[in-house]
C-alpha positions in Angstrom: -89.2 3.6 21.6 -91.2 1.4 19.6 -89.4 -2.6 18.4 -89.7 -1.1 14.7 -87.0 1.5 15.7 -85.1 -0.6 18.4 -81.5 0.9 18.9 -78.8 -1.0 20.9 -76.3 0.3 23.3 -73.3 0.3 20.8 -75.8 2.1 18.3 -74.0 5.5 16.8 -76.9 8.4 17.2 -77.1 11.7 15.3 -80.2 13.3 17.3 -82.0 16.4 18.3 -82.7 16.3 22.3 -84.4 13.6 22.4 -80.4 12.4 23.3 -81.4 12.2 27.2 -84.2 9.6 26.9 -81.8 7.2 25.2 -79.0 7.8 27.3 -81.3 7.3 29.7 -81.8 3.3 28.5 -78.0 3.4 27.9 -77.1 4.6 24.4 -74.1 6.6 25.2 -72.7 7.7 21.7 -75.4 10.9 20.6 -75.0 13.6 19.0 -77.1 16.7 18.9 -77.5 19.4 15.9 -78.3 22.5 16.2 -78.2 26.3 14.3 -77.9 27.6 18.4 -74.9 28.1 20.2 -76.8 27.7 23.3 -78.5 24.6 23.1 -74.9 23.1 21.5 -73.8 24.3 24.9 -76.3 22.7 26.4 -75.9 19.3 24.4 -72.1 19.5 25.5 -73.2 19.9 29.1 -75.4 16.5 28.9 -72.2 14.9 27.3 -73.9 15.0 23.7 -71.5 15.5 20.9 -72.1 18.9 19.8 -72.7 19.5 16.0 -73.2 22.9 14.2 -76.0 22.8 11.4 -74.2 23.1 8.3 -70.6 23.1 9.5 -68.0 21.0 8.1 -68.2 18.4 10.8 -71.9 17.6 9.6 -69.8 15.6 7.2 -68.3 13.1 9.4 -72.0 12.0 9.8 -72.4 11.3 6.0 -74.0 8.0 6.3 -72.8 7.1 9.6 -75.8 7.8 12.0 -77.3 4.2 12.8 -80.7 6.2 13.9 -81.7 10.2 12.8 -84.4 11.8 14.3 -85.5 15.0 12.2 -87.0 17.1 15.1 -87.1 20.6 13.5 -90.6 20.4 11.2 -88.6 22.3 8.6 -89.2 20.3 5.5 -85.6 21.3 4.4 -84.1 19.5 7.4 -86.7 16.5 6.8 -85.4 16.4 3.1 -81.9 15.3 4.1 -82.7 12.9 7.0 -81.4 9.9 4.8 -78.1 11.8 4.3 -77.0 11.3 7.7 -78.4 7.7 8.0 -76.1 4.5 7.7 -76.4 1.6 5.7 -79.0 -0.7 7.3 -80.1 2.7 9.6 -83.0 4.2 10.4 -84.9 7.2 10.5 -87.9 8.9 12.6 -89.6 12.2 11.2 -90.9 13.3 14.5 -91.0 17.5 13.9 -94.2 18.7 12.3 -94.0 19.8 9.1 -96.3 22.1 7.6 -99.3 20.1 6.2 -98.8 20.9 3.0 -95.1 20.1 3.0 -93.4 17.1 0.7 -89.8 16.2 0.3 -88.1 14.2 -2.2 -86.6 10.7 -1.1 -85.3 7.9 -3.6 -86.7 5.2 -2.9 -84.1 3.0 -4.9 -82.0 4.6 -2.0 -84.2 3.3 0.3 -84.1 -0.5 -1.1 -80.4 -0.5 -1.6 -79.1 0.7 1.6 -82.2 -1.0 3.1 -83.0 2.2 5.0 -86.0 2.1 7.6 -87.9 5.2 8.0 -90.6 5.9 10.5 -93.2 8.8 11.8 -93.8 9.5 15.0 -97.1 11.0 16.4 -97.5 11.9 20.4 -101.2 10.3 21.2 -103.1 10.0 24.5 -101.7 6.5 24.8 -97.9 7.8 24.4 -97.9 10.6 27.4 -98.0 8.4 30.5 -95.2 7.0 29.0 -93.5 10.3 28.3 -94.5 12.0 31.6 -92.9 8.7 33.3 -89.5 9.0 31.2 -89.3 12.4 31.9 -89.1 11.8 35.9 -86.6 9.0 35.2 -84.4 11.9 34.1 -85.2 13.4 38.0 -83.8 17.5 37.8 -81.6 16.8 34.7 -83.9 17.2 32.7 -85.1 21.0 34.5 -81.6 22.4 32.5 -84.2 21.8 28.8 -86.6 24.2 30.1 -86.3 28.1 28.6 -89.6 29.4 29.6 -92.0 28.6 32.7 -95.5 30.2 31.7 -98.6 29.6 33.0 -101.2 28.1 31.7 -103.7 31.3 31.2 -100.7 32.9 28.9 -100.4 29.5 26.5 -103.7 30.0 24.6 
């Protein structure tokens, strides 16, 4: 995680998966959304905090999500990343969007909530690091995967 983004331990986290790396370095309070009842299960069975995409508890995050990560790539989702941000909070649009994709933010918004928002792209440099984080997690982390192919079926 990069300075720009730093969370602390006591941070309050509305997240995709990328929950396990953080509570990894000790943020315990994460929550995970998701339009799957499965990977809500999932979430639950990491000790996430289990929220249904556009369910009524989405709004006990209105503002109060000291860090969002968007990690879906649907603009839609992207669109409302500030939504769940508090005051002071910050943001990370690390799904892919479609290249063509834009999504309306106010940047008044922005200023007055003083609202930091990043982008995140995974580069040579970044995968040592990731590959190393991921063995941190030791067989945890072997409950995430849904499909083992190999590599002649991926192309």
């Amino acid at each position: 995680m990069s300075k720009y983004l730093a969370v602390t331990d006591n941070s309050c986290i509305a997240i995709m998966l990328m929950g396990m790396a953080l509570n990894a370095q000790g943020i315990a309070n994460v929550a995970f959304v998701d339009i799957s009842d499965n990977r809500l299960e999932l979430a639950c069975s990491f000790g996430f905090k289990a929220v249904a995409s556009g369910s009524d508890d989405m709004r006990e995050w209105h503002r109060g999500a000291d860090f969002v990560v968007e990690a879906t790539g649907v603009p839609a989702v992207a669109s409302g990343l500030t939504t769940y941000m508090a005051n002071g909070g910050k943001g990370l649009f690390f799904g892919v969007c479609p290249s063509d994709s834009k999504i309306e933010i106010a940047p008044f918004e922005v200023f007055r909530r003083q609202l930091t928002l990043a982008g995140s792209h995974s580069l040579n440099h970044n995968i040592p690091r990731a590959l190393d984080a991921l063995t941190g997690l030791g067989e945890t982390v072997e409950r995430t995967v849904s499909h083992k192919l190999p590599l002649r079926d991926i192309a």
